[in-house]
Each structure stands twice: as C-alpha cells, then as structure tokens.
VEXFIVEX-708994 format. One record per atom (N, C-alpha, C): atom name; residue in three letters; x, y, z; residue number from 1. Coordinates in pm, 1 decimal, padded with zeros to 6 digits. Last residue first. Example, Ala and Ser with C-alpha at 12.3 -4.5 7.8 and 13.67 -1.06 7.14 Angstrom:
# VEXFIVEX-708994
N; SER; 01285.0; -00225.0; 00708.0; 2 .
CA; SER; 01367.0; -00106.0; 00714.0; 2 .
C; SER; 01290.0; 00003.0; 00787.0; 2 .
N; ALA; 01319.0; -00569.0; 00780.0; 1 .
CA; ALA; 01230.0; -00450.0; 00780.0; 1 .
C; ALA; 01320.0; -00330.0; 00780.0; 1 .
//
This chain:
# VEXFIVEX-708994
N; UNK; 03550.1; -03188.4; 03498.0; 116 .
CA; UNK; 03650.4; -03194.5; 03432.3; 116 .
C; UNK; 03746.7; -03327.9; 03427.8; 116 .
N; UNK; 03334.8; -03060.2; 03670.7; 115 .
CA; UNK; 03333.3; -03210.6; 03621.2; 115 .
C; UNK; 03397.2; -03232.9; 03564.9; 115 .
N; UNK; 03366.2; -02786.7; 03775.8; 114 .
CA; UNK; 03281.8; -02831.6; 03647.4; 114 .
C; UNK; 03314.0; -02934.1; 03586.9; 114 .
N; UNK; 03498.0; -02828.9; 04049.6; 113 .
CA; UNK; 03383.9; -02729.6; 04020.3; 113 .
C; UNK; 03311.4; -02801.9; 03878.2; 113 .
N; UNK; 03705.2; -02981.7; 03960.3; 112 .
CA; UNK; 03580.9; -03080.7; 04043.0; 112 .
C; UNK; 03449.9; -02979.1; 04004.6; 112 .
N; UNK; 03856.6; -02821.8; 03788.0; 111 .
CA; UNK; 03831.1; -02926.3; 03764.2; 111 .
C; UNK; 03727.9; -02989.0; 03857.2; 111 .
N; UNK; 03908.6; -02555.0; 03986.5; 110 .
CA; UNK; 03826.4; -02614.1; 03897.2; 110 .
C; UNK; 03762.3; -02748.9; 03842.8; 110 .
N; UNK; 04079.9; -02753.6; 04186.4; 109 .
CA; UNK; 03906.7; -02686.1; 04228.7; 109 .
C; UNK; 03835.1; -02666.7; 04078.9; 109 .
N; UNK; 04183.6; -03042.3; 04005.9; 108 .
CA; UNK; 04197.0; -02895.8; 04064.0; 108 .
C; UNK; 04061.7; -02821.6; 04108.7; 108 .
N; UNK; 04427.0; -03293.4; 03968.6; 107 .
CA; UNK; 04320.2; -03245.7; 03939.5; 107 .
C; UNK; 04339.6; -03048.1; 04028.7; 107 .
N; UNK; 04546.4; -03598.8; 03940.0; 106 .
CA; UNK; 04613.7; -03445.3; 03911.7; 106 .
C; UNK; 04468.6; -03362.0; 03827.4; 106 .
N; UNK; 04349.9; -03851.2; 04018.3; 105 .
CA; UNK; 04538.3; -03765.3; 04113.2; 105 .
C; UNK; 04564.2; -03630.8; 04035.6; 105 .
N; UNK; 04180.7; -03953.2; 03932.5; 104 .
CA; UNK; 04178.2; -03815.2; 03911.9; 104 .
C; UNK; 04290.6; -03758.5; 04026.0; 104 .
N; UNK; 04180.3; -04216.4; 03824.2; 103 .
CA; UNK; 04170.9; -04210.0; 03994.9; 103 .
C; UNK; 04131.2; -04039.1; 04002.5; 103 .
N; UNK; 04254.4; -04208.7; 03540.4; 102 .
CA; UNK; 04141.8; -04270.5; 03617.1; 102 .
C; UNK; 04119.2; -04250.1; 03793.4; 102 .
N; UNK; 04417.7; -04084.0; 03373.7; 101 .
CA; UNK; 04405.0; -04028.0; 03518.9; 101 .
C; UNK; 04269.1; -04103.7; 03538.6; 101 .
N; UNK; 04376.0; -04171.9; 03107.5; 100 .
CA; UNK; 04495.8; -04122.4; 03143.0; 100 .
C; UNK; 04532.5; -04113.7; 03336.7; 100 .
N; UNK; 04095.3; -04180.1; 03077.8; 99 .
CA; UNK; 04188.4; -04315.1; 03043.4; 99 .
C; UNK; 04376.5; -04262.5; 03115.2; 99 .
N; UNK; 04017.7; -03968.1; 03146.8; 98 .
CA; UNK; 03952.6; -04094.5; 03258.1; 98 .
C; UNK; 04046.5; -04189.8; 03184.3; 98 .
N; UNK; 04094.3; -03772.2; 02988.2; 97 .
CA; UNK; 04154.3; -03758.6; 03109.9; 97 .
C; UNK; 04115.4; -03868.4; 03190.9; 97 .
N; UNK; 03992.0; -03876.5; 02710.0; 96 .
CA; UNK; 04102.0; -03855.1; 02767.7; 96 .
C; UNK; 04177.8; -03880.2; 02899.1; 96 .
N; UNK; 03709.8; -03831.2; 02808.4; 95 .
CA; UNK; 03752.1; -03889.1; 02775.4; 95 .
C; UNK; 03915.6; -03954.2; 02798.8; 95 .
N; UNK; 03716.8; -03563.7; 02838.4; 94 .
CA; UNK; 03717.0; -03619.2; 02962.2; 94 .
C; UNK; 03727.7; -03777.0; 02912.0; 94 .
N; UNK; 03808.2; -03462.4; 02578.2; 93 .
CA; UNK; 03885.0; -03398.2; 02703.0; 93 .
C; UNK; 03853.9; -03492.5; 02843.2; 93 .
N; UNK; 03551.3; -03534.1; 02442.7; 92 .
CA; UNK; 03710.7; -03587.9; 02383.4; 92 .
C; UNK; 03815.7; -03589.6; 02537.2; 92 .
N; UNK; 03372.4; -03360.8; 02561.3; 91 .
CA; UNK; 03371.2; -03488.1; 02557.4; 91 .
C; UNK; 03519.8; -03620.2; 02536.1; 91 .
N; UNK; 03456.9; -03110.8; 02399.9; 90 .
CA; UNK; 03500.8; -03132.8; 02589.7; 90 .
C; UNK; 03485.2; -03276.9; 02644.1; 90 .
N; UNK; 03426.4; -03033.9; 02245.3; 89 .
CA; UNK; 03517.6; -03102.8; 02243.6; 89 .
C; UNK; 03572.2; -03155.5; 02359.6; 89 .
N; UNK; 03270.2; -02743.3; 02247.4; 88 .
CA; UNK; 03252.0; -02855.6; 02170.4; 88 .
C; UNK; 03329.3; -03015.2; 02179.5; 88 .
N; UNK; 03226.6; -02576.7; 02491.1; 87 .
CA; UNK; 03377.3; -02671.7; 02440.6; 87 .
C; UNK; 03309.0; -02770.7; 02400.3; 87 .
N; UNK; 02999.3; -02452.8; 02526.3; 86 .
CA; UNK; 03122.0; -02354.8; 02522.7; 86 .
C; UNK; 03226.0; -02426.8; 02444.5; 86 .
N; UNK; 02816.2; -02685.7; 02541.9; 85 .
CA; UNK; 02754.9; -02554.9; 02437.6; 85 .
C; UNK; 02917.6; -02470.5; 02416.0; 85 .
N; UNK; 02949.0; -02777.3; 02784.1; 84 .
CA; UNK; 02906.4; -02866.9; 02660.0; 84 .
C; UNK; 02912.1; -02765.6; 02528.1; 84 .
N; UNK; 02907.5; -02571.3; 02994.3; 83 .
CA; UNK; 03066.9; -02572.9; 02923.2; 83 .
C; UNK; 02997.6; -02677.9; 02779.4; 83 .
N; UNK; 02653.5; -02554.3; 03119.4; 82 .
CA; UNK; 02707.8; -02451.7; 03001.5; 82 .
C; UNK; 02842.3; -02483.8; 02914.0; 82 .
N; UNK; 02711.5; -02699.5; 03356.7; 81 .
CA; UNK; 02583.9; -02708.2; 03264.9; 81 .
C; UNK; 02621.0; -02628.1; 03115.5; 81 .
N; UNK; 02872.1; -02526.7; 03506.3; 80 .
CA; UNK; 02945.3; -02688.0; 03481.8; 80 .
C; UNK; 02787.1; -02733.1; 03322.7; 80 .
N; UNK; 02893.1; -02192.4; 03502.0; 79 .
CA; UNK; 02821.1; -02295.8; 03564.4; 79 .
C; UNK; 02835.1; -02426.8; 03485.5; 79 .
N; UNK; 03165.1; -01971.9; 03626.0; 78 .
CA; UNK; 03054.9; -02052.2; 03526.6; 78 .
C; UNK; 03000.4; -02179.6; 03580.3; 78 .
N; UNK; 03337.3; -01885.9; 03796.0; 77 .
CA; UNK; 03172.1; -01915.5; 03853.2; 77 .
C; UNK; 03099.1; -01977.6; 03730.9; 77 .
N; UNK; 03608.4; -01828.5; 03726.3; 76 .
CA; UNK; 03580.1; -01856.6; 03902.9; 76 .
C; UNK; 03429.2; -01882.0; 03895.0; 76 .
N; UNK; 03851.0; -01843.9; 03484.9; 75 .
CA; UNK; 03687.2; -01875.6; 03532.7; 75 .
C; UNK; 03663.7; -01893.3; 03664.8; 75 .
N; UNK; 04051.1; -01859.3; 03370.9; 74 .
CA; UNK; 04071.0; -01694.6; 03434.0; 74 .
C; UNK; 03893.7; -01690.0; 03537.6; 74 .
N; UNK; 04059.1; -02041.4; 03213.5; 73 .
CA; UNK; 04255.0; -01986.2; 03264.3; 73 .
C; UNK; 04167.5; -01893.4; 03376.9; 73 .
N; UNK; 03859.2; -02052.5; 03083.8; 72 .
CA; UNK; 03863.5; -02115.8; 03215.4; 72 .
C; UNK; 03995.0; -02120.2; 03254.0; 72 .
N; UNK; 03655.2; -01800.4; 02949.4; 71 .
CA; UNK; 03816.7; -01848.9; 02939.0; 71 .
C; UNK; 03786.9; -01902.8; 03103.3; 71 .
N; UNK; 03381.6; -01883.1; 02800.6; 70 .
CA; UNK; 03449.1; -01826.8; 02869.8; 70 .
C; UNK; 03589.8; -01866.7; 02896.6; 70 .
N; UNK; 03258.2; -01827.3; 02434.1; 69 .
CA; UNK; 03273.7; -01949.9; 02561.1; 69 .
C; UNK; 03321.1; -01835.0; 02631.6; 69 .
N; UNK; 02993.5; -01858.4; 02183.2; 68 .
CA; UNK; 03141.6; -01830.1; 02234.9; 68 .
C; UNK; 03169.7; -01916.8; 02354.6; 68 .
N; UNK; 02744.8; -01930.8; 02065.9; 67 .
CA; UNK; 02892.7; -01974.0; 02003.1; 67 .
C; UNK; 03028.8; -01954.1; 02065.9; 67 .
N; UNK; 02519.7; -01830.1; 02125.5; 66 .
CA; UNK; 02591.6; -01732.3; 02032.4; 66 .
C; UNK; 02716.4; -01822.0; 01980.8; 66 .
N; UNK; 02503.8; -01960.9; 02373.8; 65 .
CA; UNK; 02406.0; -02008.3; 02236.7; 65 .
C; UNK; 02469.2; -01945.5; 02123.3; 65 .
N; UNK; 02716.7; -01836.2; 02541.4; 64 .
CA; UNK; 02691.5; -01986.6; 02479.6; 64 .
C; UNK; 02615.4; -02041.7; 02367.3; 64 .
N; UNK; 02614.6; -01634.3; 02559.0; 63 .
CA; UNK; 02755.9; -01651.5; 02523.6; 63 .
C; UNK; 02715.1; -01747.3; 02497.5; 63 .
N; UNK; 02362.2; -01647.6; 02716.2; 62 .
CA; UNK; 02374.2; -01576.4; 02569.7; 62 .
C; UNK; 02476.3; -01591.7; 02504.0; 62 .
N; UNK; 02475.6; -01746.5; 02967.2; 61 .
CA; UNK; 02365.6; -01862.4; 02880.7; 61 .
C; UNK; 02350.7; -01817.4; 02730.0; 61 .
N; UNK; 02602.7; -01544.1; 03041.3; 60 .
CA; UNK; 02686.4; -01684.1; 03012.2; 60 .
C; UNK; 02610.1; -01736.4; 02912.0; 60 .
N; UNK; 02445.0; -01395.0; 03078.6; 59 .
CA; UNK; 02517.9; -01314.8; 02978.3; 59 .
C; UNK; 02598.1; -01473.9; 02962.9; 59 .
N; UNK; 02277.7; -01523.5; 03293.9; 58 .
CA; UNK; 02205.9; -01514.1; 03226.7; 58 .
C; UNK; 02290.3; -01458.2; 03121.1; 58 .
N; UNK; 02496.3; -01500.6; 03528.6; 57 .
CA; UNK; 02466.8; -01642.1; 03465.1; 57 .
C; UNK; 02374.0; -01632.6; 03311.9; 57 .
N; UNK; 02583.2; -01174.9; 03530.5; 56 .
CA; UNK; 02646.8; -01312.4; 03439.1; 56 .
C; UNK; 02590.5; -01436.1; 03417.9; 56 .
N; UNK; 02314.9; -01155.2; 03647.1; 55 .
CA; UNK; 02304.6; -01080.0; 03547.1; 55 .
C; UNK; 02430.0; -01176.7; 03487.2; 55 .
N; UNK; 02297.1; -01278.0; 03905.0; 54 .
CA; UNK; 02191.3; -01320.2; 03813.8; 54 .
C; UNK; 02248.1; -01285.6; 03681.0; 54 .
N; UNK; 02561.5; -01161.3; 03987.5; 53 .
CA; UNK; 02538.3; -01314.0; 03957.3; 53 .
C; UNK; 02470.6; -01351.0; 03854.4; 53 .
N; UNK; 02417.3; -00886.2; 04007.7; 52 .
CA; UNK; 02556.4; -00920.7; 03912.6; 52 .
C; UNK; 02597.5; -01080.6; 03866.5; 52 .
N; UNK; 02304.5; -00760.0; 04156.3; 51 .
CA; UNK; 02237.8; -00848.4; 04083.3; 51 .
C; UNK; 02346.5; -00900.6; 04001.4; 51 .
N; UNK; 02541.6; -00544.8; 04278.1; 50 .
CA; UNK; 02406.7; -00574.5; 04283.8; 50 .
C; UNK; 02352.8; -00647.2; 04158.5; 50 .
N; UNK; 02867.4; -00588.0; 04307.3; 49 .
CA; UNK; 02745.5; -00510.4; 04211.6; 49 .
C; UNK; 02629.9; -00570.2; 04243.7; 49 .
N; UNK; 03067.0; -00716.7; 04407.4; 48 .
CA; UNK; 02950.4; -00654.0; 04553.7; 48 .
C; UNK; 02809.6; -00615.6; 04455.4; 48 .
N; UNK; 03273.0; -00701.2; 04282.2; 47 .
CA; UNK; 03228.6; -00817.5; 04266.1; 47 .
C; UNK; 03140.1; -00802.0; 04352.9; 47 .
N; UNK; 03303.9; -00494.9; 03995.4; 46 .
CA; UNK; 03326.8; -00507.1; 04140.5; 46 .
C; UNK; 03273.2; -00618.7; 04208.5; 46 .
N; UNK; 03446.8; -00563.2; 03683.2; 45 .
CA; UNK; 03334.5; -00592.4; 03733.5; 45 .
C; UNK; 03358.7; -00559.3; 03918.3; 45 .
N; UNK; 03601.3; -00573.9; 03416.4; 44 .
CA; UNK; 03678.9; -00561.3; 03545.5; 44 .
C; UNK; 03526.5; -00523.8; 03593.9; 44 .
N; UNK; 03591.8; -00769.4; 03118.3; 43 .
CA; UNK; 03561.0; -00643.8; 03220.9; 43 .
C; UNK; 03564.4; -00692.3; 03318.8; 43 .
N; UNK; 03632.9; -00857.8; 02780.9; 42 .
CA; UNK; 03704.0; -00895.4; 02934.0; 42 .
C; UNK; 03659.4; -00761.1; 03005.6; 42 .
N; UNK; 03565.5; -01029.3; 02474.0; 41 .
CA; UNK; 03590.6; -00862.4; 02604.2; 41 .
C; UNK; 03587.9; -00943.0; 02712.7; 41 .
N; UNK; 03666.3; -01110.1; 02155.3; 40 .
CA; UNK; 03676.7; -01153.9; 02307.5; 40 .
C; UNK; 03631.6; -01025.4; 02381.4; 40 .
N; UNK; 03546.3; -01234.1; 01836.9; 39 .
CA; UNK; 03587.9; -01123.1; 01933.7; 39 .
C; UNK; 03589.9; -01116.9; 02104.5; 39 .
N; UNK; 03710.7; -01467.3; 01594.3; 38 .
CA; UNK; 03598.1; -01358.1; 01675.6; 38 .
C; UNK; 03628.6; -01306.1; 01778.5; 38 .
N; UNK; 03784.1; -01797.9; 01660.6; 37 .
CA; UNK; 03750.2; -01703.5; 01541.4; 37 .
C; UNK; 03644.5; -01592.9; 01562.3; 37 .
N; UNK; 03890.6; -01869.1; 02010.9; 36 .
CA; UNK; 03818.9; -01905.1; 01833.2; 36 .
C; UNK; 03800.5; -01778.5; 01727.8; 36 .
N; UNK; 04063.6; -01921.5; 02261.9; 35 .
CA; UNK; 04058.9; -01832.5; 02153.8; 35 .
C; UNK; 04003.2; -01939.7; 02028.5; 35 .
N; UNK; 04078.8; -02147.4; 02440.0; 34 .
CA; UNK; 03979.0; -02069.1; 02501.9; 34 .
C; UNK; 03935.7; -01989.6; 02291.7; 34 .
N; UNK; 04086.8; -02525.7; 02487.7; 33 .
CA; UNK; 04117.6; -02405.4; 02390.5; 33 .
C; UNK; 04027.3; -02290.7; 02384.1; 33 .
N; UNK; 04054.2; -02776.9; 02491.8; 32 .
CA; UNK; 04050.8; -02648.1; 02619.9; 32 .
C; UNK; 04055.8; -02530.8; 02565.0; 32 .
N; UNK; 04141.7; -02910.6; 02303.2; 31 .
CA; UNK; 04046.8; -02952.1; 02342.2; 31 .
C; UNK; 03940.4; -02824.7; 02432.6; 31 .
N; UNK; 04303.5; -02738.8; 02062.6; 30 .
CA; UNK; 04303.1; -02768.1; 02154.7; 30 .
C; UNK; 04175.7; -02835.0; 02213.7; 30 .
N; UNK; 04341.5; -02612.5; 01790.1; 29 .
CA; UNK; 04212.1; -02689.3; 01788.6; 29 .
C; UNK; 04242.9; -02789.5; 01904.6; 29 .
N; UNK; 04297.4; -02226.7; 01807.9; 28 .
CA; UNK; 04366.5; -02427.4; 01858.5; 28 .
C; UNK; 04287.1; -02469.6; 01828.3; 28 .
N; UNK; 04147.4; -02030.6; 01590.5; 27 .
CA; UNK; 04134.1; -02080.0; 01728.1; 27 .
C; UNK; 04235.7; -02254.9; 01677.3; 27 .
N; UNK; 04190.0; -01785.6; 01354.4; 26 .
CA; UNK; 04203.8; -01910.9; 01425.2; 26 .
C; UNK; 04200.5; -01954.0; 01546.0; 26 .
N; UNK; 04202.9; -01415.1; 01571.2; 25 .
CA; UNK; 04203.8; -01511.8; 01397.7; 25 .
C; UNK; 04162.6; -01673.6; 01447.4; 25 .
N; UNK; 04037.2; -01195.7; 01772.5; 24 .
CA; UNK; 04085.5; -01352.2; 01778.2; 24 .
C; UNK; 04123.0; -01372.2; 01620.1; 24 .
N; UNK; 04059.6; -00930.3; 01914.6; 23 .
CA; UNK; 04001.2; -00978.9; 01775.3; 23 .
C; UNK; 04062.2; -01115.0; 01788.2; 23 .
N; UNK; 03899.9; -00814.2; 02191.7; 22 .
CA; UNK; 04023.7; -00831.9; 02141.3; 22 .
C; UNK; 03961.0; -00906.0; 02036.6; 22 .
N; UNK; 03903.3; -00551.4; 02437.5; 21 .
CA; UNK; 03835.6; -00581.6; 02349.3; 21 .
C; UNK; 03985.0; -00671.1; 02242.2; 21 .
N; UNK; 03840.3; -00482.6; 02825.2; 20 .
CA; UNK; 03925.1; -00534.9; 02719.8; 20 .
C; UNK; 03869.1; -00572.6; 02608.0; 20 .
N; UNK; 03752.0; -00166.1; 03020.1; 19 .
CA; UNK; 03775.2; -00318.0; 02945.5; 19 .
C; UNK; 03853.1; -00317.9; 02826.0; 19 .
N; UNK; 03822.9; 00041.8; 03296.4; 18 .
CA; UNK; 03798.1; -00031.5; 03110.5; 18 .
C; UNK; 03844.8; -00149.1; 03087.5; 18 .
N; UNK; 03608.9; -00095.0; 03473.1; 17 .
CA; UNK; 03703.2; -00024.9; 03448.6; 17 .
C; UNK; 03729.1; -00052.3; 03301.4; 17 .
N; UNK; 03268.1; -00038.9; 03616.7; 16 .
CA; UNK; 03358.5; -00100.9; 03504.3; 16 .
C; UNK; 03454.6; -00006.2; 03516.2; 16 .
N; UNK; 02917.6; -00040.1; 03759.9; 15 .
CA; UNK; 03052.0; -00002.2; 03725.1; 15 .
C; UNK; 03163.1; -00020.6; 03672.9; 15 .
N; UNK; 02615.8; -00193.2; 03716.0; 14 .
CA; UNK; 02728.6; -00243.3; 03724.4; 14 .
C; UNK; 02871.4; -00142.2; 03670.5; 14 .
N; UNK; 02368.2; -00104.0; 03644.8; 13 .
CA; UNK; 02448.2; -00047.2; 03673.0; 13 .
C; UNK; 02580.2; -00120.2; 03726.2; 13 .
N; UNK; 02229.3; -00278.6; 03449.2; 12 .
CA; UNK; 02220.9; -00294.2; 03548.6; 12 .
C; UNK; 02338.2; -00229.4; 03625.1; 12 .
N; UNK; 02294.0; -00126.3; 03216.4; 11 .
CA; UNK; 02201.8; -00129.9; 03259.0; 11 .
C; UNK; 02163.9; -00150.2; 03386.8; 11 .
N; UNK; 02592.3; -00180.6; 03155.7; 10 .
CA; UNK; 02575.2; -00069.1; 03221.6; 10 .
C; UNK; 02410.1; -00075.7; 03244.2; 10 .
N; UNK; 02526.9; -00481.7; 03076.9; 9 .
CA; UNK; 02574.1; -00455.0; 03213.9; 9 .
C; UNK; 02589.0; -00270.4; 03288.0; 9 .
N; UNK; 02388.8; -00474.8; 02847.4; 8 .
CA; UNK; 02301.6; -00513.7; 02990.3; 8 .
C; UNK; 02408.4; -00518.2; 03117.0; 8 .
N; UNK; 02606.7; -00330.5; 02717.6; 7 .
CA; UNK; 02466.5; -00262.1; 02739.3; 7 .
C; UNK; 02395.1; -00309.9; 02819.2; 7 .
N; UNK; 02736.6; -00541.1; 02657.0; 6 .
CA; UNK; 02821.0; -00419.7; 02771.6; 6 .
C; UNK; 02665.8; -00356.9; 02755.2; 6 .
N; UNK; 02600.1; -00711.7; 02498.6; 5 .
CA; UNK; 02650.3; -00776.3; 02611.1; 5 .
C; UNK; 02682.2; -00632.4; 02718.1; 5 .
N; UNK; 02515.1; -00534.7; 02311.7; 4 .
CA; UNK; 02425.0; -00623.2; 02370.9; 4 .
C; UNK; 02486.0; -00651.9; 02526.6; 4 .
N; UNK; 02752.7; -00532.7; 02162.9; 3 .
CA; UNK; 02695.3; -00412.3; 02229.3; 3 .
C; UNK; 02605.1; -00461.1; 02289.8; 3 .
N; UNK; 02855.5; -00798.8; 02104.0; 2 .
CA; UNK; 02924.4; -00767.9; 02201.8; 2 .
C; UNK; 02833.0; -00611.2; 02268.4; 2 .
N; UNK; 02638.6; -00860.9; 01925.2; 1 .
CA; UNK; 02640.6; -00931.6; 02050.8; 1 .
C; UNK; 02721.4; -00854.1; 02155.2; 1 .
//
C-alpha cells in the first residue's frame, strides 16, 4: 500500500520533500486515536501541485478501505464522509460529546468541518 500510495503521487508529479515513514506497535484505544498497528507516511506536498486535491481525495478513499486513517492533530481537508471507515469509534465520540456538550460550547473549525 504504502508503494502504491508514493507511486501515485510521483506520478502525478507532485514534488516532495522527504518524507516521513513510521512503524506504529499498538494503537490507544482512544476514541480519536490517530496511531494503530502499522505503518504511517507523512509528505510535505506544495499545496499549488496540479491535480493534487483530486489526487488526495481519491489516496484518502484507498486509506480508508485499507484500514488506515488520517491524523486529525494535523487534518486540513479530509472529507467528513470518510472518517466512519477511519474511526471505528467515532460513533462512541459523538455520542459522548452530545451528552457532555449538548449546545457544542467547546468546539472547533475542525470539529464543524467534519461533524464532530
């Protein structure tokens, strides 16, 4: 997956600084909880790259069926449709947060961005 993943981005020529490759053990069993069992990359992307939207929404939708997720410490565009498939547990999380924060007083752009 992960050669898959950096192969459709030098495809679409998208430039890169080096990236990040990292081995996860155990994942939290946090609700939010970005790290699971397996391998993370992180790339430094110019954000002007040509087709580059199309090309993450469509590397999101492959992350997701595959099992992984994106880190929402660090998320500016995933799409609110995808997190279900990313955070198994995300149900629990809004759950939660409507008995705790029913009015939604301590919230955040994210949080409205993807229904949190």
């Amino acid at each position: 997956m992960l050669r898959h993943l950096v192969r459709r981005v030098a495809e679409q020529g998208c430039a890169t600084r080096p990236g990040l490759l990292k081995r996860f053990g155990e994942g939290s069993p946090g609700w939010l909880s970005f790290p699971a069992r397996g391998w993370g990359l992180s790339l430094e992307i110019p954000a002007r790259a040509p087709g580059l939207t199309a090309l993450l929404d469509e590397l999101d939708e492959e992350v997701a069926a595959a099992g992984g997720r994106v880190c929402l410490a660090r998320d500016s565009r995933v799409r609110p449709e995808l997190l279900d498939a990313m955070y198994p547990l995300l149900d629990d999380f809004r759950e939660l947060r409507a008995a705790v924060d029913p009015s939604s007083v301590f919230t955040s752009d994210l949080a409205r961005r993807l229904g949190l």
